[in-house]
BAMAR-70517 format. One record per residue (C-alpha): x, y, z; residue in three letters. Coordinates in steps of 0.001 Angstrom, whole numbers, padded with zeros to 6 digits, always signed. Example, Ala and Ser with C-alpha at 12.3 -4.5 7.8 and 13.67 -1.06 7.14 Angstrom:
BAMAR-70517
+012300-004500+007800ALA/+013670-001060+007140SER/
//
This chain:
BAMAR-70517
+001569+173429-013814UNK/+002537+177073-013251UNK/+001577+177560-009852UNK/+003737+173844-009192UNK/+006911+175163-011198UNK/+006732+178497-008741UNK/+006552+176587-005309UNK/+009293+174225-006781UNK/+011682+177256-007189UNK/+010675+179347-004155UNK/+011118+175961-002424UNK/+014156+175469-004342UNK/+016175+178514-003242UNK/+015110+178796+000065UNK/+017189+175154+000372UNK/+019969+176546-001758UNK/+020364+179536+000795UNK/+020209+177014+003927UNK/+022657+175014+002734UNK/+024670+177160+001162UNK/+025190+178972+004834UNK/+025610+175800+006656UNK/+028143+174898+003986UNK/+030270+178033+004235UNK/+030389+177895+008284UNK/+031385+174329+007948UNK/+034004+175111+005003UNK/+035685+178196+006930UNK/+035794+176478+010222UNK/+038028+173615+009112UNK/+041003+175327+009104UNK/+043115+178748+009101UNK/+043443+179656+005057UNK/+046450+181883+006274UNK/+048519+178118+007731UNK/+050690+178315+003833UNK/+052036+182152+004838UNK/+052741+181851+008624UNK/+054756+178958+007717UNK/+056541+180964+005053UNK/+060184+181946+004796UNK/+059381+185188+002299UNK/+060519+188299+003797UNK/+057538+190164+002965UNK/+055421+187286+004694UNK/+053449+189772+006662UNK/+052260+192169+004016UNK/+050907+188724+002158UNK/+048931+187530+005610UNK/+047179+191234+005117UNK/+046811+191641+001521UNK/+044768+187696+002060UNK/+043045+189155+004756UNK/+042215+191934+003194UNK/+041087+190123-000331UNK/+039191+186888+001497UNK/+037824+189380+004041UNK/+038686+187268+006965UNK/+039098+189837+009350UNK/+035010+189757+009389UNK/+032894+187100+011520UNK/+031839+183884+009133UNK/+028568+184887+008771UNK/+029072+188409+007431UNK/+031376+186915+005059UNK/+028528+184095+003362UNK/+026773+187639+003242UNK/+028728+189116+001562UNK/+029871+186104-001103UNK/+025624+185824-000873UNK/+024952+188657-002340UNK/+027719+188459-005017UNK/+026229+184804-006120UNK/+023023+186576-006175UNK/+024279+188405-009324UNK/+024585+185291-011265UNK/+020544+185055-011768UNK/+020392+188574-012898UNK/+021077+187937-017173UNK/+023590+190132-018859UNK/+023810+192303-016066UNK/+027546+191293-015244UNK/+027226+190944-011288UNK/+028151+187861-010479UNK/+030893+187828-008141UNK/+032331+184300-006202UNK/+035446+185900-004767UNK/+038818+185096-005207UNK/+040719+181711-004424UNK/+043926+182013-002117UNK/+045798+183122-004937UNK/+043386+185980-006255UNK/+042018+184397-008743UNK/+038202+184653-009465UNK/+036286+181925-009075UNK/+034152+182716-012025UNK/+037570+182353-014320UNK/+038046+178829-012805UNK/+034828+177219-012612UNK/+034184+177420-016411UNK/+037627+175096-016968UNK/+036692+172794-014489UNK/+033337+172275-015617UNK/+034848+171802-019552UNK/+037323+169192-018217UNK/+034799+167203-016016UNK/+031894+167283-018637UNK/+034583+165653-021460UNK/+035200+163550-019369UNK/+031891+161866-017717UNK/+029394+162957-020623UNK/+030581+159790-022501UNK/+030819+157366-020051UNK/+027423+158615-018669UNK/+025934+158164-021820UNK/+027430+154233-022658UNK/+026731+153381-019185UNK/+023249+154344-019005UNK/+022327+152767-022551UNK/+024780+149403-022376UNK/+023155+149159-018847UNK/+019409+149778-020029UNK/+019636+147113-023086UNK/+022109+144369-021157UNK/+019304+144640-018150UNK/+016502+144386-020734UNK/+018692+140926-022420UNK/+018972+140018-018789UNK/+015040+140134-017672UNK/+013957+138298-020789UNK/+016704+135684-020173UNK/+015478+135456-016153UNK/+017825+132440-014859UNK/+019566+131757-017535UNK/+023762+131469-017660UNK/+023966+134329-019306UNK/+021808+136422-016120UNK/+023557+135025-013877UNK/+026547+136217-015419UNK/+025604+139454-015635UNK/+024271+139524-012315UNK/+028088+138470-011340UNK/+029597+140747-013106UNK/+027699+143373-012256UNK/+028138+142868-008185UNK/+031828+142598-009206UNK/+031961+145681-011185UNK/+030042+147509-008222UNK/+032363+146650-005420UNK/+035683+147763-007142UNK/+037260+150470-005626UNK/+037313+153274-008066UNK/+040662+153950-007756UNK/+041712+150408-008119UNK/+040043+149975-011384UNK/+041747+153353-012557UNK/+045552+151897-011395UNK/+044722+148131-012936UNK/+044015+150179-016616UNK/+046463+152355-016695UNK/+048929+149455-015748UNK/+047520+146464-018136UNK/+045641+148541-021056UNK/+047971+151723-021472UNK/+051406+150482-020377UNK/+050865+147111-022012UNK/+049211+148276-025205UNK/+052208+151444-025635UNK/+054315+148481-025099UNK/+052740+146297-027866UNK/+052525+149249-030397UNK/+056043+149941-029517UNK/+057208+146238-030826UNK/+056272+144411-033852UNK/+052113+144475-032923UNK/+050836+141025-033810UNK/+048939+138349-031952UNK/+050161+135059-031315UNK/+048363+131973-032589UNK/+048196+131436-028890UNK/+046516+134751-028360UNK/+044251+134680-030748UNK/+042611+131111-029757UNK/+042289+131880-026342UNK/+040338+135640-027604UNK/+038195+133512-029800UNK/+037374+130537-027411UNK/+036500+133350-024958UNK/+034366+135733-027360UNK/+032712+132337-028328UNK/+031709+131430-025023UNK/+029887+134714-024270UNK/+028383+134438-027668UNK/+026815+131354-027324UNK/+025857+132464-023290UNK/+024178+135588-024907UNK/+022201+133699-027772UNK/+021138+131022-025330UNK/+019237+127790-026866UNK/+018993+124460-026678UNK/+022577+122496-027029UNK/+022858+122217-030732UNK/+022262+126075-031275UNK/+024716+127139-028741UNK/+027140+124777-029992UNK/+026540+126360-033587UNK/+026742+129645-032287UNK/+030049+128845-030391UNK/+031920+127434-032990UNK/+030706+130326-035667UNK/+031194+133204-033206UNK/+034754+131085-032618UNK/+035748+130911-036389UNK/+035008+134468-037329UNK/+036827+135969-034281UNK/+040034+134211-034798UNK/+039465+135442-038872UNK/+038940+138728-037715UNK/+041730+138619-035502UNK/+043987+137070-037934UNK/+043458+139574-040825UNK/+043624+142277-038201UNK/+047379+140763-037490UNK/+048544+140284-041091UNK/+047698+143659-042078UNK/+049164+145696-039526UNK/+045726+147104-038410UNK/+047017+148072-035005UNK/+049234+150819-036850UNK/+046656+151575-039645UNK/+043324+150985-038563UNK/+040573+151865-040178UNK/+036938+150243-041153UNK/+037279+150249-044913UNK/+033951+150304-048254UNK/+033270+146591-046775UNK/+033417+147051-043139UNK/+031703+149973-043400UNK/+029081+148530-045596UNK/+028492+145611-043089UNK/+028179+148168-040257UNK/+025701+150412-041458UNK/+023927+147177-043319UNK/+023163+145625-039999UNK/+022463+148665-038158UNK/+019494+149204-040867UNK/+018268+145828-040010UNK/+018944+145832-036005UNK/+017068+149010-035896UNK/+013979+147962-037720UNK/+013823+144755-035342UNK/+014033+147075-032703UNK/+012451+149882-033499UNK/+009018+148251-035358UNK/+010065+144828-036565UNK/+011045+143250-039440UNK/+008230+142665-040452UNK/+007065+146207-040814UNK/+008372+146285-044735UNK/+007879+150054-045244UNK/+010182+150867-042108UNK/+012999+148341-043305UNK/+012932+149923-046326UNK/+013250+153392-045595UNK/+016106+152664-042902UNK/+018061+150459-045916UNK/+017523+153650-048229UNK/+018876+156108-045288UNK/+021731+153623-044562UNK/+022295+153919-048508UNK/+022498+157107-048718UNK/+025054+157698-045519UNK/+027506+154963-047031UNK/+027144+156418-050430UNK/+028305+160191-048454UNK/+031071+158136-047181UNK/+032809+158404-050553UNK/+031965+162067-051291UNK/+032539+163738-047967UNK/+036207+162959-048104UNK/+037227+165857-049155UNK/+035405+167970-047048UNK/+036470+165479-044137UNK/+039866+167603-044971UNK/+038867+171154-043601UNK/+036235+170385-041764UNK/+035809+171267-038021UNK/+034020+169683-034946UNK/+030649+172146-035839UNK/+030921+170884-039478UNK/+030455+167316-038451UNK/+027844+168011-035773UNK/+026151+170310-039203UNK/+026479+167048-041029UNK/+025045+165029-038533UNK/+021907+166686-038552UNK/+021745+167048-041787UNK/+021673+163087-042213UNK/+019049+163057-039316UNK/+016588+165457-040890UNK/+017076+163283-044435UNK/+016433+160293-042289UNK/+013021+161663-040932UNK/+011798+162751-044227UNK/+012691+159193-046283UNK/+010606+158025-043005UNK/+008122+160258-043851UNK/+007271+159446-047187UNK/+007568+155623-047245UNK/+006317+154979-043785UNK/+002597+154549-045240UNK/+000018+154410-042513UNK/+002755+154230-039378UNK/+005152+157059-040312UNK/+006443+157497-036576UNK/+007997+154035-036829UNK/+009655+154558-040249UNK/+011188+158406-039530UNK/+012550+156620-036312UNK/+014175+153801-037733UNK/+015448+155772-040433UNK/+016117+158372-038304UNK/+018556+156650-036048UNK/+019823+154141-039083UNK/+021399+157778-040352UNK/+022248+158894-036939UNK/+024587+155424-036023UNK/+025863+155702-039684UNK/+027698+158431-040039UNK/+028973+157842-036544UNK/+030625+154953-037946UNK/+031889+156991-041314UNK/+033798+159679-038607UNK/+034991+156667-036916UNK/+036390+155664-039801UNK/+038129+158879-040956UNK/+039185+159190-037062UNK/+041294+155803-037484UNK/+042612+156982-041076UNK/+044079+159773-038681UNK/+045961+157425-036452UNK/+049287+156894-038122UNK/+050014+160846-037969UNK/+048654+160729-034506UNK/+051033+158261-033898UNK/+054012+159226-035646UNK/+053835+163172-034083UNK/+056560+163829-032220UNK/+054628+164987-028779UNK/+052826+161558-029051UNK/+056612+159734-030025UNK/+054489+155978-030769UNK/+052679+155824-027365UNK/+049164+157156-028005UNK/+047378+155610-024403UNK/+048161+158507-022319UNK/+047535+157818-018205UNK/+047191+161844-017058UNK/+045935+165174-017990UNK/+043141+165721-020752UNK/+045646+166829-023429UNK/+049163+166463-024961UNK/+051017+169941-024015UNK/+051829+171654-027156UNK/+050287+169042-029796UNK/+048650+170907-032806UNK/+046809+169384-035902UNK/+043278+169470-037293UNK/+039607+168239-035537UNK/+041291+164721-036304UNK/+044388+164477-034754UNK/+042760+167131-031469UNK/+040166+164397-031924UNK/+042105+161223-031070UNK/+044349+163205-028697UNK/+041277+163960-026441UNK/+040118+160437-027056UNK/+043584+158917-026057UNK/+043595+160850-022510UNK/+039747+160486-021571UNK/+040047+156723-022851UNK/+040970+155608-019411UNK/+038567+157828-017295UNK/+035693+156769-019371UNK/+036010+153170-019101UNK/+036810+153592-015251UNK/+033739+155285-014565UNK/+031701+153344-017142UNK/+032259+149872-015388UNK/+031433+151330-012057UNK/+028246+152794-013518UNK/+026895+150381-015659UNK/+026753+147733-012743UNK/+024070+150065-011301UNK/+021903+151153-014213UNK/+021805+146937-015227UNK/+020436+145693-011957UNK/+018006+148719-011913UNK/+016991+147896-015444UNK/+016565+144016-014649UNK/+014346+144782-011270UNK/+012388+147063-013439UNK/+011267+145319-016245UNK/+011124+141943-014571UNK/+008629+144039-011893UNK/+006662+145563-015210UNK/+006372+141817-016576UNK/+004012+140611-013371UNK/+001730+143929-014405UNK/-001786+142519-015292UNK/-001777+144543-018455UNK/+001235+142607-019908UNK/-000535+139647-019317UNK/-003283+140820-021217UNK/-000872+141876-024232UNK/+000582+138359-024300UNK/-003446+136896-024207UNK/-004617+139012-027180UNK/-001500+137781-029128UNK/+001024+140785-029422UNK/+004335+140088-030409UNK/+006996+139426-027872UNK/+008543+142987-029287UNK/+005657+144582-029378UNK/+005185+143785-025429UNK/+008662+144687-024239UNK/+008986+147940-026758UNK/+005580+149666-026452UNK/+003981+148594-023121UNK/+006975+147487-020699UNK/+010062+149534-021705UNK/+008153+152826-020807UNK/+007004+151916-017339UNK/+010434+150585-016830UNK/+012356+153762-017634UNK/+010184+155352-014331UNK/+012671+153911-011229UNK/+015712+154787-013603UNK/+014766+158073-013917UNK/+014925+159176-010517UNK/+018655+157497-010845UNK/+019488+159775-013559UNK/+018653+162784-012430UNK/+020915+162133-009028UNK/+023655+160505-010906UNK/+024095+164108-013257UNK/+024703+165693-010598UNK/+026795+163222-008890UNK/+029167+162926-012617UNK/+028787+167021-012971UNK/+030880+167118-009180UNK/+033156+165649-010624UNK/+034733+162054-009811UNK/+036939+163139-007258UNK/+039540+159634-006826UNK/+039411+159294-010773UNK/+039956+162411-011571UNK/+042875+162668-009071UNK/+044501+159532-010398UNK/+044365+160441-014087UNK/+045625+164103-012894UNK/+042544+165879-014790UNK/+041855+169363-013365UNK/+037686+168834-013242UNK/+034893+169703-010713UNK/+035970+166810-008251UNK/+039703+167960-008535UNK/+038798+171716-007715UNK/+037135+170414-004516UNK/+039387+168373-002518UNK/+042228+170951-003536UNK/+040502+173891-002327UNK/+038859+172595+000604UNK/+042647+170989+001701UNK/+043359+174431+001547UNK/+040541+175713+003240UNK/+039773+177899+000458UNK/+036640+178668+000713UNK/+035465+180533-002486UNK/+035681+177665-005154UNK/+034597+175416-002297UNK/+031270+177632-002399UNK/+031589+177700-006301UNK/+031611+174177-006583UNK/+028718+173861-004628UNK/+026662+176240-006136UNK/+026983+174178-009017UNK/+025965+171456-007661UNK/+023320+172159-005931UNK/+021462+174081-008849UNK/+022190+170952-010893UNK/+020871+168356-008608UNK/+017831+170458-008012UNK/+017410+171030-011565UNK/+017364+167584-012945UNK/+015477+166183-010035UNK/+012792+168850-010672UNK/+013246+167321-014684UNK/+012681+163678-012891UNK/+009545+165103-011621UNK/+008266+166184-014687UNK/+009533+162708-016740UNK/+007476+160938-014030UNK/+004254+162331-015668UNK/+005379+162055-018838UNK/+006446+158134-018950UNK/+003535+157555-016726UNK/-000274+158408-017991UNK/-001303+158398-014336UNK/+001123+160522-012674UNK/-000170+164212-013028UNK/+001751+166938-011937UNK/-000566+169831-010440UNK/
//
């Protein structure tokens, strides 16, 4: 494994050097980086053309130059030795000052939507594969081809237009659905319900009109209240929520009928609903390393309830438990985050229009982890779901082909003959060897998302990785150009040397040597 890990770097920076030189010739022969000054009007014009020169170096031949910006990247791998050196953008500015912002921007703003697309993909192409033909597959499978050929840029305009224009616009009145509205939400939500459930005639017809009735409740208490200007989950929400994530876990995670596991995920969920009362106060002062503190915390007391009521299988309880405490208190900060929204609202900078369309922040808007909070969720709200419809179509179909490829294995056959659970099958023997395809599609989409997404990110006006990159190399500024790809590079490299290594670990016959 050592020897392999050494090759892979030597191998690994020999193609970072190579392409970093073919990059930089390519990059500083697309255009004159001096075109803004000639065209200047400034009297001192000429002594700017020289002090550029001067700082970019472009009085020496392209090559000494990647030399020279070579052996100032080369300081960046030597640890606290303060040597690395990127050069200056056109207006003297290091590049080491700028990439750090871009990065910061372009992580907050594809970590989330990397994360929901990858999982909502996974599970809806898992649904999909064990429903193989059925209306709701081929749905998906329409949907999915749909969501794949949208121009990017297209989605971005048709969200900001009909989900923050039009919702600003229906805070900004007296916000409450129509009768009208609300049947034709329910009749819809009822129809994918009952596509989703599947069944003979009589079952989707019960789960139609169900699905139908509680929507349109939901909807209609929702209305009544004023919930659009003072959400929030509530004791009994909240209490449903975590209730049914206790039991959807255990399903998932070792069945229902695994007793010991059910009950050590209802005792976790207990315990996080009971916190929900006494963390109020410190909800208060708290700050964002509090709650990730506190989130642990209910982690670590969901592995050890695991631990001592899991009986003979503790790995199955300390999971379920484990992530019962995990999805809990997400939904108790959801809930103090919506108790947050009417001064989020009402602030002045924010003025009753909380959907913003560009940047990643309200200028000058202060307030506590809460109200920062829903200000950064307001502005990335739009980017996320852009870049989450584009990417989920991918991760589904890859997810489908994969499991439905896993299901023709001989050794599922034999789990099926010897009796195992339907679960059992799909959790422990096919949902491992199905992960293998996808993770070669992980590893290149990090990279991919850590670039930046170059037409959302202009659209939404966010300064990220992508953003950085077409503006420089417009400018034929070469130095962030080389920046940004330094970046990427080591990241692709990185996580597909990490796809390597998950190859051997999700499959028992894949040895790395």
């Amino acid at each position: 494994m050592a020897s392999y890990i050494l090759r892979r770097i030597f191998v690994s920076i020999l193609i970072l050097i190579a392409a970093s030189f073919i990059m930089y010739i390519l990059t500083a022969g697309s255009g004159d980086p001096l075109q803004d000054l000639r065209g200047s009007s400034a009297p001192n014009k000429e002594q700017l053309i020289q002090a550029r020169i001067a700082a970019l170096n472009l009085n020496d031949p392209v090559p000494v130059r990647w030399l020279m910006w070579l052996g100032g990247a080369a300081g960046c791998v030597v640890p606290f030795a303060n040597l690395c050196n990127l050069g200056v953008n056109l207006s003297n500015a290091p590049v080491t000052t700028l990439l750090p912002d871009a990065m910061f921007s372009t992580i907050q703003m594809v970590t989330l939507a990397f994360v929901l697309a990858l999982v909502v993909g996974i599970v809806v192409g898992i649904v999909t594969a064990l429903r193989q033909h059925s209306g709701f597959d081929l749905s998906i499978t329409f949907l999915s081809f749909f969501l794949f050929s949208l121009p990017s840029f297209l989605v971005a305009v048709l969200l900001k237009e009909f989900i923050a224009i039009g919702y600003n616009n229906f805070l900004s009145n007296d916000p409450r659905l129509s009768v009208v509205l609300i049947v034709i939400i329910s009749v819809v939500s009822a129809a994918i319900w009952q596509v989703l459930v599947g069944g003979n005639a009589a079952r989707r017809l019960k789960v139609f009109v169900i699905s139908g009735l509680a929507t349109a409740a939901v909807l209609t208490y929702m209305s009544l209240t004023d919930w659009f200007l003072h959400p929030g989950l509530g004791p009994v929400g909240l209490f449903v929520l975590i209730a049914g994530t206790a039991v959807g876990v255990t399903a998932i995670v070792s069945g229902l009928a695994n007793r010991r596991a059910l009950i050590a995920a209802g005792v976790t969920g207990a315990i996080v609903y009971i916190s929900y009362f006494f963390l109020q106060g410190l909800f208060n002062i708290s700050s964002a390393a509090t709650l990730v503190i506190i989130f642990l915390v209910m982690i670590v007391v969901g592995l050890i309830i695991g631990f001592f009521t899991g009986g003979p299988d503790k790995g199955q309880a300390m999971r379920a438990a484990a992530i019962t405490a995990g999805l809990g208190f997400l939904f108790v900060i959801l809930d103090r985050f919506m108790a947050a929204w009417p001064a989020y609202m009402n602030n002045p900078r924010i003025n009753g229009r909380p959907i913003a369309t560009v940047g990643a922040n309200t200028p000058g808007l202060t307030g506590d982890v809460w109200i920062t909070g829903l200000d950064s969720f307001t502005h990335l709200l739009l980017p996320t779901i852009s870049l989450l419809l584009i990417s989920f179509a991918g991760y589904t179909r890859y997810a489908r082909a994969g499991l439905l490829e896993v299901f023709n294995q001989d050794y599922i056959r034999t789990a099926r003959a010897k009796g195992l659970p339907e679960r059992t099958v799909v959790v422990r023997h096919a949902f491992r060897n199905m992960l293998i395809p996808i993770a070669t599609l992980v590893a290149a989409d990090i990279g991919a998302l850590l670039g930046g997404a170059i037409i959302t990110e202009q659209v939404f006006a966010i300064s990220g990785m992508g953003r950085l990159f077409s503006t420089s190399l417009a400018r034929v500024d070469v130095n962030p150009v080389m920046g940004y790809f330094v970046v990427i590079a080591i990241m692709a490299i990185a996580f597909n040397f990490i796809a390597d290594l998950a190859y051997a670990a999700l499959d028992p016959r894949v040895r790395v040597r």
